[in-house]
C-alpha positions in Angstrom: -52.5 -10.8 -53.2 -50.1 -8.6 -54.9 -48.1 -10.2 -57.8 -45.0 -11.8 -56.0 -46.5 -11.5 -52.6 -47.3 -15.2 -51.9 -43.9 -16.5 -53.3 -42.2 -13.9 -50.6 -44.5 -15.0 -47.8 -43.4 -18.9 -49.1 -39.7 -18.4 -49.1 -40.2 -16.6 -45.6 -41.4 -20.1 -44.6 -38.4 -22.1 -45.4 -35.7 -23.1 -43.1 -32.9 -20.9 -44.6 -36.0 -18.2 -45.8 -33.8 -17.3 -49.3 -34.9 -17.6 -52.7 -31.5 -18.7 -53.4 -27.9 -18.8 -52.1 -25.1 -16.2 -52.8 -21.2 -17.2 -54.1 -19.4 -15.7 -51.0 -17.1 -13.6 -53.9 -17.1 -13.7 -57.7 -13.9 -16.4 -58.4 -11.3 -15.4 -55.7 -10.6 -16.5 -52.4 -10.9 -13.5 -50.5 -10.0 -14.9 -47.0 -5.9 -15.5 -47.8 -4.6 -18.8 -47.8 -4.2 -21.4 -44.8 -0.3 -22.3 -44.1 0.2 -26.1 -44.4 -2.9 -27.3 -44.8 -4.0 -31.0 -45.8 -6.3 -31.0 -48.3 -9.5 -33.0 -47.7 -8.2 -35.1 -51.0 -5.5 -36.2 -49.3 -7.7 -38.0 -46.1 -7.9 -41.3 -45.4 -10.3 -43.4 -47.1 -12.1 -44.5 -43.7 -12.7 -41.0 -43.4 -14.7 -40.5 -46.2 -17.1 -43.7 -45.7 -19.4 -42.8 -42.9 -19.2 -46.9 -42.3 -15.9 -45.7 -39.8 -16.6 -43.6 -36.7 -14.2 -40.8 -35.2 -14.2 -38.7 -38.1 -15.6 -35.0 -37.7 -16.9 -31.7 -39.6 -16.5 -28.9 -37.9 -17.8 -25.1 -38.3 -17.8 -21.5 -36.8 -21.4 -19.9 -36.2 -20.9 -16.5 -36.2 -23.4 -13.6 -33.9 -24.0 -10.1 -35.1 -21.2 -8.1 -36.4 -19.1 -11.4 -36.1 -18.3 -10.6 -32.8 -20.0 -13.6 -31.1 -19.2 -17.5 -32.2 -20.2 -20.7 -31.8 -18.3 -23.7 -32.6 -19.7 -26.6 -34.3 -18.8 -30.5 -34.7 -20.5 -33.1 -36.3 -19.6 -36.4 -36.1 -19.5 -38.1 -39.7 -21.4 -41.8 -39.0 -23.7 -40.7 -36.3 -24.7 -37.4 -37.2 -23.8 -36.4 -33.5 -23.5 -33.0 -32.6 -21.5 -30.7 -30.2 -21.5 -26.9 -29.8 -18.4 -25.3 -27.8 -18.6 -21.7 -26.5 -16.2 -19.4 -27.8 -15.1 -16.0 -26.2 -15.2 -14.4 -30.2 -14.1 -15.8 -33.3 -10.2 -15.6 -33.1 -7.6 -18.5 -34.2 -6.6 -18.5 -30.6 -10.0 -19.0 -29.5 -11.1 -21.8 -31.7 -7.8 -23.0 -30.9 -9.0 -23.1 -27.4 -12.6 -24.0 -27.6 -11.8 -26.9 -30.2 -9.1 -27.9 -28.5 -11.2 -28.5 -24.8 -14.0 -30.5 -26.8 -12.2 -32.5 -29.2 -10.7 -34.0 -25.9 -13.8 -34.6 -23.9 -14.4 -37.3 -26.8 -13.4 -41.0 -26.3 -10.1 -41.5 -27.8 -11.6 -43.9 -30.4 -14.0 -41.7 -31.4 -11.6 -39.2 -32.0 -9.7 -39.2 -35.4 -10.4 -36.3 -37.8 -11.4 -33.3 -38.6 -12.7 -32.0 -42.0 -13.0 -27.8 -42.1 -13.2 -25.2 -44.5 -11.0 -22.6 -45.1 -11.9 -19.9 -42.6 -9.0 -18.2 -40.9 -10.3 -19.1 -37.3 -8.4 -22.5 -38.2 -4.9 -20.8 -38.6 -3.3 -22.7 -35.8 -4.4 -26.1 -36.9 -1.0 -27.8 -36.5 -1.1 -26.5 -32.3 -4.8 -28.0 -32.3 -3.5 -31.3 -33.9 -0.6 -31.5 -31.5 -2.8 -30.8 -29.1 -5.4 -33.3 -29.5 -3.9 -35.9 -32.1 -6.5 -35.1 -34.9 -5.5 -34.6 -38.5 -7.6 -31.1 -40.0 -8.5 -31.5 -43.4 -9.5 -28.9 -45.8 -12.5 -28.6 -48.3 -12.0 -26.6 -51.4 -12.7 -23.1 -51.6 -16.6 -22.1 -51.7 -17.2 -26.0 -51.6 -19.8 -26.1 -48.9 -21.0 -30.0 -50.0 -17.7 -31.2 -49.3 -19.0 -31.0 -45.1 -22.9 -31.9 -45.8 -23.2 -33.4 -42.6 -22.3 -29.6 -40.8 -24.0 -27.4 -43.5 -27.1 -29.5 -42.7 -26.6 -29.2 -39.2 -26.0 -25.7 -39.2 -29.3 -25.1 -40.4 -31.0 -27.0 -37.8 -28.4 -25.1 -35.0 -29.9 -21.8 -36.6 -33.2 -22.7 -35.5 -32.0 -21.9 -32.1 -29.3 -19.6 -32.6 -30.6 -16.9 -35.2 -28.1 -14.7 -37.6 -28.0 -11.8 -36.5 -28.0 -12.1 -32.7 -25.6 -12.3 -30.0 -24.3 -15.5 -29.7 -22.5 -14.7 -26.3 -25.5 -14.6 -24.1 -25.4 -18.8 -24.1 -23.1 -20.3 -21.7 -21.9 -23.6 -22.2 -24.5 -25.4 -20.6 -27.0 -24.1 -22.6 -25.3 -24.7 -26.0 -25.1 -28.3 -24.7 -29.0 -28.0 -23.8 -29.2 -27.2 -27.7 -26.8 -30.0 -28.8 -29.2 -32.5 -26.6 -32.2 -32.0 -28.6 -30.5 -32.4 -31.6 -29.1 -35.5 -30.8 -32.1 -36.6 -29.5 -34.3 -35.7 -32.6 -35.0 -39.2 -34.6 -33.1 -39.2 -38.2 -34.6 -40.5 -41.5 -30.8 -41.7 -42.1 -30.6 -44.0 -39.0 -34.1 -45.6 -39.8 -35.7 -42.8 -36.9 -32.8 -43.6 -34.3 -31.5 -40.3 -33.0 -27.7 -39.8 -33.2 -26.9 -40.3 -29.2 -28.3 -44.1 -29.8 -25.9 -44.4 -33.1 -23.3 -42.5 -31.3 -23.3 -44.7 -28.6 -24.1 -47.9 -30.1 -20.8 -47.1 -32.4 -18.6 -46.5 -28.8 -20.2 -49.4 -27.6 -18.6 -51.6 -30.2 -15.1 -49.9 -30.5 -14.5 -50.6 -26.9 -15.3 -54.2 -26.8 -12.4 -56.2 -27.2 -11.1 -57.2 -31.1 -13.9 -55.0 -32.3 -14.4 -53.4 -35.5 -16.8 -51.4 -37.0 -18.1 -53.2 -41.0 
């Protein structure tokens, strides 16, 4: 083969299929800053040990031209996943969207929200009146700070592509994708899938005097 052929036709192979990943600017924030935002150094110590259920990372998936979106949460302990339809990729309709699943969830399972940055999350205050859970913030360009939905968001692209439109999937679908997912045994959880964890975790919050160790 052609020198630097076969590494090409290797990278193609991976998951992500890049040699390496780009800074989204050089130094600057060029997305503005969020008003009265809680930064993610500031959240409750059960939130950062993934002993506690209830506490989420959440994401946009963006379509071609960034006129389609997907919304993304995964739940910290369990690994559990949920994908919410969203008419494009406004504040007002994340606020909507996020707002619609995060209550669907079981009240005990329901207790924050770790996010980056994006704009989409403008009206975080409405969505935490809304729903009663506290948005955190990661640093700027600080992707590791939500490992669980960086991870997850390669697996999601498996099924939703970059570069397509994202508003051909209605809800049930997206949930379709979310079931195998949650479904698909994890290394982490000794080859449980996250539904078993996810449940086994409810489970245990709603018997009486319970607590999760």
């Amino acid at each position: 083969m052609p020198k630097g052929e076969l590494r090409k036709d290797l990278i193609a192979c991976l998951r992500r299929a890049k040699s390496k990943r780009m800074p989204r600017s050089r130094g600057e924030d060029r997305r503005g800053q969020m008003p009265d935002l809680l930064s993610i150094h500031v959240r409750p110590p059960e939130a950062n040990d993934r002993a506690f259920p209830g506490h989420w990372e959440g994401d946009l998936i963006k379509g071609a031209g960034n006129r389609s979106a997907v919304g993304v949460l995964v739940e910290r302990s369990s690994r559990l996943v949920m994908l919410i339809k969203l008419a494009d990729a406004t504040a007002a309709s994340a606020l909507e969207g996020f707002t619609a699943k995060l209550r669907s969830i079981a009240e005990p399972m329901r207790q924050t929200l770790t996010y980056d940055q994006g704009k989409e999350m403008a009206r975080h205050a409405e969505l935490t009146a809304n729903t009663g859970v506290m948005v955190y913030f990661c640093d700027p360009h600080s992707p590791w700070q939500r490992a669980s939905c960086e991870n997850t968001n390669g697996l999601i692209r498996q099924y939703l592509p970059k570069g397509t439109d994202l508003s051909v999937h209605s809800q049930a679908q997206l949930d379709a994708i979310a079931d195998l997912l949650n479904n698909r045994p994890r290394a982490v959880h000794g080859f449980y899938p996250p539904i078993v964890v996810y449940q086994a975790m409810l489970d245990k919050l709603n018997q009486p005097n319970s607590s999760i160790q």
